[in-house]
Each structure stands twice: as C-alpha cells, then as structure tokens.
C-alpha positions as CSV (number, residue, x, y, z in Angstrom):
1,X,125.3,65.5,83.9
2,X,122.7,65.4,87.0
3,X,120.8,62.3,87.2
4,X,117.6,62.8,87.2
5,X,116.7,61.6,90.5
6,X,116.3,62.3,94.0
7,X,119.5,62.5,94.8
8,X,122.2,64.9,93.9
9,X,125.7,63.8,91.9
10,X,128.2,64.6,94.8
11,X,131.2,66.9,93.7
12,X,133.5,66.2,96.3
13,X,136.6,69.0,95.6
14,X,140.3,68.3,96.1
15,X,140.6,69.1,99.9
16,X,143.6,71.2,99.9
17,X,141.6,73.6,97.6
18,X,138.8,74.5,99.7
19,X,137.4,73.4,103.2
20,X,133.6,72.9,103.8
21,X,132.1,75.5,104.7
22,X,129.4,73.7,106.0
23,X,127.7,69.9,105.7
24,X,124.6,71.5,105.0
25,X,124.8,71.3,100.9
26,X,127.8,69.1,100.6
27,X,127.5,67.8,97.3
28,X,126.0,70.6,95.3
29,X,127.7,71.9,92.6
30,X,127.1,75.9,92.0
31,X,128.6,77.6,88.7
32,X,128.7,81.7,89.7
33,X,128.4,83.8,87.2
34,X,127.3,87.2,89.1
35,X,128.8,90.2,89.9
36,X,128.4,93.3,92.0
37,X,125.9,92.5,95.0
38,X,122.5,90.9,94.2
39,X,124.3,87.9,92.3
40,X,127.1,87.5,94.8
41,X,124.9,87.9,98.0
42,X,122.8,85.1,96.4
43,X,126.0,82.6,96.0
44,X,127.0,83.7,99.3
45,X,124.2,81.5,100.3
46,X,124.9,78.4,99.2
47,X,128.7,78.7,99.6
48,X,128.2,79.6,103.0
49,X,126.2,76.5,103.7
50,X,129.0,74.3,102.3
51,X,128.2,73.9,98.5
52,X,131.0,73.6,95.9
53,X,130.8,77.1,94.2
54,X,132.7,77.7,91.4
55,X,133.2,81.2,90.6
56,X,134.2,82.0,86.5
57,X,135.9,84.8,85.9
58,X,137.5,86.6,82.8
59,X,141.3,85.5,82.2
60,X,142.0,89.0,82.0
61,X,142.2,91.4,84.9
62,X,138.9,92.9,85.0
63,X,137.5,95.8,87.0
64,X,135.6,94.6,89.9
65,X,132.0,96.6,89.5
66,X,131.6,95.6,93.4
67,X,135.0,97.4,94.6
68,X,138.7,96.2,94.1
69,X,139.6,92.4,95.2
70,X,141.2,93.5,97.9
71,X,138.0,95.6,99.4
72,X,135.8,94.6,102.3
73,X,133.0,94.6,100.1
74,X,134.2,91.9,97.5
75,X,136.0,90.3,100.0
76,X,132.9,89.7,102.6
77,X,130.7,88.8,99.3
78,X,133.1,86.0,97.9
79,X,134.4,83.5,100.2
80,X,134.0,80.3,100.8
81,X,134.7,79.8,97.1
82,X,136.7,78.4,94.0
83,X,137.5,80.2,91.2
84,X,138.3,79.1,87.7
85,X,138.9,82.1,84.7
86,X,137.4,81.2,81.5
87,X,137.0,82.9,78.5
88,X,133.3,82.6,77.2
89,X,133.4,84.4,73.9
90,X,136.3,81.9,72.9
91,X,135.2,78.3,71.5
92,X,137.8,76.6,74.1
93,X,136.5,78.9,77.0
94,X,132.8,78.1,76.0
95,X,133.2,74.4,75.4
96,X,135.0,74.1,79.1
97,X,132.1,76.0,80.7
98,X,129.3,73.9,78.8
99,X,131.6,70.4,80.0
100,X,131.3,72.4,83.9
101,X,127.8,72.9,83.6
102,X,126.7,69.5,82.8
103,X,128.4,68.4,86.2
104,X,126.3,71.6,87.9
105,X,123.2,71.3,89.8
106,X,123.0,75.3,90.1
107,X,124.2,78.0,87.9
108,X,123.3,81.6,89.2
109,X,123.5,84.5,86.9
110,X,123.0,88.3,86.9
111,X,123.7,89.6,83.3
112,X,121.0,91.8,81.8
113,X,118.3,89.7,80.0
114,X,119.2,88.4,76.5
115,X,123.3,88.3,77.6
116,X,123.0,84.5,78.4
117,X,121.3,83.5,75.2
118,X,124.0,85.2,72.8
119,X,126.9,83.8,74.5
120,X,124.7,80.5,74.3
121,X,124.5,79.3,78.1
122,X,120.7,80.3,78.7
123,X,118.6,77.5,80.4
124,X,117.0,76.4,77.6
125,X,120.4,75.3,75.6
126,X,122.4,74.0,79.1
127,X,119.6,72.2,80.6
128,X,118.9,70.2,77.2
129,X,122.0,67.8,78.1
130,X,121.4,68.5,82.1
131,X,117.8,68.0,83.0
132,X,118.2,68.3,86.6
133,X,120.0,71.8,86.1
134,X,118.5,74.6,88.2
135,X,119.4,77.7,86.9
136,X,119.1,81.0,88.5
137,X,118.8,84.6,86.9
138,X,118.3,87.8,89.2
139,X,117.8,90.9,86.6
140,X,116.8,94.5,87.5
141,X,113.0,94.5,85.9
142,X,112.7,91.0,85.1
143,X,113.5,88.9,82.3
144,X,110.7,90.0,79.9
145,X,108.0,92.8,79.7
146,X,108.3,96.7,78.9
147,X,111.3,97.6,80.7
148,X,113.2,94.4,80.7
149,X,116.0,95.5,79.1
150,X,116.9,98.7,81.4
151,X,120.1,98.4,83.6
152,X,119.5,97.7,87.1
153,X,120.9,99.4,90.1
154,X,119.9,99.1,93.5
155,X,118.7,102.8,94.2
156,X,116.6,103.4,90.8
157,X,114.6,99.7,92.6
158,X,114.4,101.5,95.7
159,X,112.8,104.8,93.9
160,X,111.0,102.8,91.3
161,X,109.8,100.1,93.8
162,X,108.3,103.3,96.1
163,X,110.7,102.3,99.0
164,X,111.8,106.1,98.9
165,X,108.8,107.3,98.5
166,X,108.1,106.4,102.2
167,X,111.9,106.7,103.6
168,X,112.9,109.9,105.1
169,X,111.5,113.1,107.2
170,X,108.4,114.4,105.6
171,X,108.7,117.0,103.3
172,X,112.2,116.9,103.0
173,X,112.2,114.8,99.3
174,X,112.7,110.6,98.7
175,X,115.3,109.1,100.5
176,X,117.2,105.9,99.7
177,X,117.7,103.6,102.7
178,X,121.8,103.3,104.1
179,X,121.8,99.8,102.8
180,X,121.0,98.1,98.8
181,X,118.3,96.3,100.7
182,X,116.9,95.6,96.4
183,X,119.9,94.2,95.2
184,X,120.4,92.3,98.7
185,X,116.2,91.1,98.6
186,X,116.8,90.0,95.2
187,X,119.9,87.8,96.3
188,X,118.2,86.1,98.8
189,X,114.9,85.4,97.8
190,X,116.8,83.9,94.6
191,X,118.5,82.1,97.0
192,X,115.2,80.9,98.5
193,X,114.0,79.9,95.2
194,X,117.1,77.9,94.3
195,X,116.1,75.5,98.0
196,X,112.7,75.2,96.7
197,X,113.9,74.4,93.3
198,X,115.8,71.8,95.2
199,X,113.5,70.4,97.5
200,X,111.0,70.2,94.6
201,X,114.1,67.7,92.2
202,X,114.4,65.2,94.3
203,X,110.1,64.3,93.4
204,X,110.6,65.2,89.9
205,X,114.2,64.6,89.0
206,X,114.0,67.8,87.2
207,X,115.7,71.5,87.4
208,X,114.0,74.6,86.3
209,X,114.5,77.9,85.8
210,X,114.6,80.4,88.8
211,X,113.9,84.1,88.2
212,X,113.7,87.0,90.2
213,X,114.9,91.1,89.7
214,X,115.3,94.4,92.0
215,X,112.2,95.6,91.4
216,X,110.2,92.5,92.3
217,X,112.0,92.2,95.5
218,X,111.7,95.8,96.6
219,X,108.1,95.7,95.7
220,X,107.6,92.6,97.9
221,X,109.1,94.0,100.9
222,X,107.0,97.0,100.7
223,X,105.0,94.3,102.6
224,X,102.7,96.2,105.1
225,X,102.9,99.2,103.2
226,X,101.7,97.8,99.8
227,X,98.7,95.9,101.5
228,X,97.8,99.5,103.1
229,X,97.5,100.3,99.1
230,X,95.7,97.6,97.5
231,X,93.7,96.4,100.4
232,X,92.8,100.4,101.8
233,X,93.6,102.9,98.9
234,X,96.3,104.6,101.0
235,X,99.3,105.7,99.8
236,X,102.0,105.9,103.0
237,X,103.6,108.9,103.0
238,X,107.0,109.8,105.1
239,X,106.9,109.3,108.7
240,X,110.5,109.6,109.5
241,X,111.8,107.8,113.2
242,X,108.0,107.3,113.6
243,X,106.4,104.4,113.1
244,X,103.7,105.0,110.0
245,X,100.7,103.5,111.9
246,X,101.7,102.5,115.6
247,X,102.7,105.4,118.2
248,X,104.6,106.0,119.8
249,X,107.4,104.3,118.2
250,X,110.4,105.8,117.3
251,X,113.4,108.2,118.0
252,X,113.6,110.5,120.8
253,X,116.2,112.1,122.8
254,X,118.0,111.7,126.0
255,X,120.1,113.5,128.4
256,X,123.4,111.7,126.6
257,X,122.1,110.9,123.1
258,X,118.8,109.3,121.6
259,X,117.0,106.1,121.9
260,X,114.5,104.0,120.0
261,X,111.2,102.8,122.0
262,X,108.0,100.7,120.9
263,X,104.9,101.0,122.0
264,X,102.6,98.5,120.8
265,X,99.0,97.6,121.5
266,X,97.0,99.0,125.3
267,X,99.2,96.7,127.6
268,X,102.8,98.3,126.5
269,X,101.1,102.0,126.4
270,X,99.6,101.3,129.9
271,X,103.1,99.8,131.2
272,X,105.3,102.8,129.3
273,X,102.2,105.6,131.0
274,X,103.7,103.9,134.4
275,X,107.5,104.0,133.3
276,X,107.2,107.5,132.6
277,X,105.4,108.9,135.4
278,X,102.3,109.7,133.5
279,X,99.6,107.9,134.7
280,X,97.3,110.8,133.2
281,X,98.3,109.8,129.6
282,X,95.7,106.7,130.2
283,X,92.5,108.4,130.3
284,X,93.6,111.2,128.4
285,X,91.1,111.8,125.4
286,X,93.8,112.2,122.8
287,X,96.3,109.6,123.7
288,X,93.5,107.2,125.3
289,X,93.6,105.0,122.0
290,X,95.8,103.9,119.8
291,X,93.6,105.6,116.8
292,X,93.6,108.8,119.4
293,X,97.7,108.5,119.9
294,X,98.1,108.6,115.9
295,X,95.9,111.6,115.2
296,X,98.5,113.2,117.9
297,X,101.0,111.9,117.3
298,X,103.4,115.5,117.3
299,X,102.0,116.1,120.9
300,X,102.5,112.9,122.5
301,X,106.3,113.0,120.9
302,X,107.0,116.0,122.1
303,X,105.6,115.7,125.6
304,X,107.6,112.6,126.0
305,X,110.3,114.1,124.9
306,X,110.3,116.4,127.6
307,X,110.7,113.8,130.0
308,X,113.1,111.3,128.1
309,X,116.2,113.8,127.6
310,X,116.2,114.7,131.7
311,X,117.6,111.0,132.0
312,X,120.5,109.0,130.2
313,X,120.3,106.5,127.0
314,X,121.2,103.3,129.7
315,X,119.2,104.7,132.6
316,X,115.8,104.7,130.0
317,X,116.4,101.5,128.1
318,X,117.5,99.5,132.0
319,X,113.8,100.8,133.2
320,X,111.8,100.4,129.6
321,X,113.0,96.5,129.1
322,X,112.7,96.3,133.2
323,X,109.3,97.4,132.9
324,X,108.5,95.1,129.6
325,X,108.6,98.4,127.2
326,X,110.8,97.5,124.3
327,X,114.0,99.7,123.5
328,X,117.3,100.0,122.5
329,X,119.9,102.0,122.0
330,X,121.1,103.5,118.7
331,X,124.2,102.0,117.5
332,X,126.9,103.4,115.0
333,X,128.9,100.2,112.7
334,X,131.0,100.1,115.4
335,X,128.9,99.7,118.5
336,X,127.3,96.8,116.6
337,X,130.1,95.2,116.8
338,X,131.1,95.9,120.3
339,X,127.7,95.0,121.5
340,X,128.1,91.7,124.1
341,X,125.0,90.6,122.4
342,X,126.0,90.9,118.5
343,X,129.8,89.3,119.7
344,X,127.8,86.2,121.6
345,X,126.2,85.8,118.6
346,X,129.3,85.2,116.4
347,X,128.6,87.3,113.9
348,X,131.9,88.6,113.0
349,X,133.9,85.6,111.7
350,X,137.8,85.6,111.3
351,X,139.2,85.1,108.4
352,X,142.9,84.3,107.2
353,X,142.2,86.9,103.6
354,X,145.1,86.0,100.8
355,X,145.4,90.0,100.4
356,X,145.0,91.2,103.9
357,X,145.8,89.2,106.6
358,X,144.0,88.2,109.6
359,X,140.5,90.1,109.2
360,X,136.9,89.3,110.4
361,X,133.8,88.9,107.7
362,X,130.2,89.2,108.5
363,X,128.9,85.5,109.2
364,X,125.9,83.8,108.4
365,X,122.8,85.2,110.8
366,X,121.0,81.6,110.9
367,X,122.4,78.8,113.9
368,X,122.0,75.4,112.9
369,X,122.3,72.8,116.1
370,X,124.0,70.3,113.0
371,X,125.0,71.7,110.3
372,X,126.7,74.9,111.5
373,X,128.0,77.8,108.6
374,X,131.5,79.2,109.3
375,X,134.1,80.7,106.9
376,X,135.9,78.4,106.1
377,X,138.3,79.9,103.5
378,X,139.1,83.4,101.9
379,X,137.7,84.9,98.6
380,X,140.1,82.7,96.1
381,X,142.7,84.6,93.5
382,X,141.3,84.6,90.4
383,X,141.9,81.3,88.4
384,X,143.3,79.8,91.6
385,X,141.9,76.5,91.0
386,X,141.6,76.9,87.2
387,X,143.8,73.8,86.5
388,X,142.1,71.6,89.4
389,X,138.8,72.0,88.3
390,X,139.4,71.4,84.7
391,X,141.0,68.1,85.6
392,X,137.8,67.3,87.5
393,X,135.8,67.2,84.4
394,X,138.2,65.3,82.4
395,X,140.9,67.7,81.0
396,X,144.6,66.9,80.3
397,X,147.7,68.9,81.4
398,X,148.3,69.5,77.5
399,X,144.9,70.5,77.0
400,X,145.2,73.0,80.1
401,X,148.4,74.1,79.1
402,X,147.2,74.6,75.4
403,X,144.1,76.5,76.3
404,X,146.1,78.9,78.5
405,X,148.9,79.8,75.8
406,X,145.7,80.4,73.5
407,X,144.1,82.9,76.4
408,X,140.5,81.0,77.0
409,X,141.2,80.3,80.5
C-alpha cells in the first residue's frame, strides 16, 4: 500500500525488463488500464518521464480498438512500458489486480462511467486499503450528469464541443480538425491533473480521484473563441486559413506553392507594408487599422495575393523573418520530419520495436537540462512481464503457474 506521506513507495522493476525512461518519476508506480488514444496518450506521460507503468491486458488476444500491435499508432502510444494480462471478471484475475493496486500510486482508466464500479476497482473500493492512491478516469461526457453514459469518440467532442463549428472554409459545412486534438486534450490535461494530484500528496499524504472527458477538454481549448462568447455574445463563425480576428494572417499563394504569414499588431503591418512594396497600404483608409484590415479583409488578401505568387515559397519567408514578419512554409508529414529544425530538436526517436525492427517514434516535445525523456524500450508483448510482476507483489511459481492453466492471467 502507499504510505501516507510525502514520499512515494519506490517500485524499482527487475532491470532486464525495462530501462528508465527517464529519472524524472522514478519510483511511481502507474496501473494502465486505457485503451484507444485519450487513455494511452495520458500514460504515455508518465511512462515517458520514467515511471513504472504497468499495462493490464486481457489473457486473450483482443482486438486493439487503437489499430493492430504492430501499427504505428499503438506502437508510438505504448512504449516505455510493462505489461502484465489479467483476467478481471475472474476471482484470481481480480484478486491479483486488487494485490497490484495497493502497491500503485496511479491507476489511469478510460472505461465508460459505471464499468469500474461493477468490476469492483472504482476509487472508492481501491483507495479504502490505499489512501494515497491517485486514480485517474478520462470519459467522453464526464462521469455523471445527463449524457454521462454516451460513448465517446473524438470527432462527436469535436462537433459537440463546437470545434467544427469554427473549422473549415465558410459555407462549406463543420469540419473536423486532421488530428483527435479531444481525445489527445483529454490525455494530457489528465495527465496534468495526475502532477498536481501528486504535488498536492506529499502535504496531505492522500490520493484522490482525477476526472476529466472529451467534451471538457474540447470545450476548454475553445479558449479564445469561448471568451469571445461568454464575455462578447459572439458566436465565431468559419474563417478558414484566416485568422478569425487578426489580418492578415493566413494562407496565400506563391509562385512554387503557398505560405503561411502573421501579421500582428501596427509594428508587423508597418514592417510587412515595407516587405511588400506597399508603403500605400499604411495610410490607406481601409487597411489603416487593424479594425479597418478585418472589415476588408477579402481585399487586402487578394491584393496581397497578387504580389505573393510573382515570387517563390523560400524567397518570401528569407525576406518576411529577415524583415521581422513571421512565416513559414507549409509542410506535408514528411517535410516535418525533414525540416533541420524539427531533426535538431530530436523529435523523432529510434526505437528497436519487438515486431518491426529498427523504427523511429515521436518523442517527448519538452527538454529537461536533468531529467531528460527518451525511449527507452518498445511497446511490450502482451503478458511479457506477467510472471515478473506477480512475483513483485508476493506470488509463487505454483501460484502463477496455477492461475495461468485456470486462464485469469
């Protein structure tokens, strides 16, 4: 069980099962009971930065809702992990997950709200013999209220959280972003509220129960957009490649492609007016202000436009960042990756995967001058440390063995 104290109970895992990942959380213990994305991305997290995540699994081979074990997807959202397969509708399988959990100082969960409390390993019934237990549940509407009990998915969020309302060309319908920015919000701000959870122990000596869900995440990062609402009354509309309330920001074409440029506040207008050759654009009435530039807004664009695609995508953004205008180019996957700046970075990490090979993952996008995050090993096969970390929490070879032959783990 956690002491209830300041200090976390140190797991320290049989080295030739996993390597650290980073110092960062050594000694946390994480039980992972997600699936699909918002779950996983928030586990990533904390496995990334070096806890001891232990991921539970079904003994049998079950579909994998995220893609096949094999895929990029699962594999990029699973490593840096252990994985035990239990059982949890059996009594062996449920007792061995109830003896984990009282050596946990994290369980994350994703099931749909009321799953955890008929397989009996809600917070209320684990944290009764583990005070300290911080327990984490990401559902699609929350885990009470009126539409609690509806399945989540990452684009109904997006509609039902008015990110598509807002996404797209005007007039041309909702449009879901290219990413599951809910399901990927919801991960990390649980995430979030698992380190505050944790700062806030070592005061109190006590967990408590995390919660957060697709829809409040994809509400939250309406950010700007919301306040417009409640603060103004307005309801954003569609603005396409342009920015909703500062222009000119946004896409527009050149003599080999496109380009993204940002115009904020009188200085950059005045310095992009001198970039462009249009010194005229300053004392113009209807681009004069930045009030004046969004009530004409189609004009401006197009009259830029005009000058932008007589010149190439490098040529532009060399004289824009030269002159102090921000821009960039407009990158497929692939350009990312290529880019000098993403590769400096590190942000693609090898990777030695059990099913593929040599491969590269996407890394952690935070440096830490100490306690650096690398990837340290590949998504685990499932029940690949099954007999090791039963033996960590007190369990015999005949007791292993007999649970296996009976099909809990």
């Amino acid at each position: 069980m956690t002491p209830p104290s300041a200090e976390p109970a140190e797991h320290v895992p049989d080295e030739a099962q996993t390597a650290a990942a980073s110092t960062a959380l050594k000694g946390l213990r994480v039980l992972d009971l997600t699936r699909v994305r918002s779950g996983p991305t928030c586990v990533r997290q904390l496995a990334d930065w070096g806890a001891d995540v232990i991921k539970i699994e079904a003994p049998v081979d079950e579909a994998q809702f995220g893609g096949p074990r094999n895929g990029p997807d699962f594999q990029n959202l699973h490593r840096n992990k252990r994985s035990v397969t239990l059982d949890l509708k059996s009594e062996a399988g449920l007792a061995a997950f109830k003896r984990l959990a009282d050596t946990a100082d994290i369980i994350v969960e994703n099931f749909r709200p009321g799953v955890k409390t008929r397989l009996g390993i809600d917070y209320d019934t684990l944290s009764a013999t583990n005070p300290g237990l911080i327990y984490a549940s990401i559902s699609g509407f929350g885990q009470d209220g009126p539409l609690a009990d509806r399945p989540g998915f990452d684009q109904i969020a997006q509609g039902m959280g008015g990110l598509m309302s807002i996404t797209g060309e005007p007039g041309t319908g909702p449009m879901r972003v290219g990413i599951p920015i809910a399901d990927l919000c919801a991960g990390l701000f649980a995430a979030q509220g698992i380190l505050i959870a944790l700062f806030e122990r070592q005061s109190s000596g006590r967990g408590q129960w995390v919660q957060t869900s697709l829809l409040q995440a994809q509400v939250f990062m309406l950010d700007f957009q919301a306040a417009r609402w409640l603060m103004d009354g307005i309801v954003p509309k569609q603005a396409g490649n342009n920015h909703p309330t500062t222009i000119p920001t946004g896409v527009f074409k050149t003599a080999d492609g496109h380009m993204n440029i940002a115009v904020t506040g009188n200085v950059i207008w005045g310095k992009f007016c001198d970039t462009m050759g249009r010194t005229d654009w300053k004392d113009d009435a209807r681009y004069a202000t930045a009030a004046a530039r969004s009530e004409n807004r189609h004009a401006l664009n197009a009259e830029i436009e005009a000058i932008t695609v007589t010149q190439s995508t490098a040529d532009w953004i060399d004289r824009f960042n030269t002159a102090g205008v921000p821009a960039g180019e407009i990158n497929d996957i692939s350009q990312v990756f290529a880019n000098p700046q993403v590769r400096h970075l590190g942000l693609a990490q090898p990777v030695v995967s059990q099913e593929r090979g040599e491969t590269e993952l996407v890394g952690q996008p935070i440096i830490m001058s100490r306690t650096p995050s690398h990837i340290a090993t590949p998504p685990p096969l499932a029940g690949q440390h099954t007999a090791a970390i039963l033996a960590e929490v007190g369990y015999s070879e005949a007791e292993i063995a007999s649970m296996k032959a009976a099909g809990a783990i």
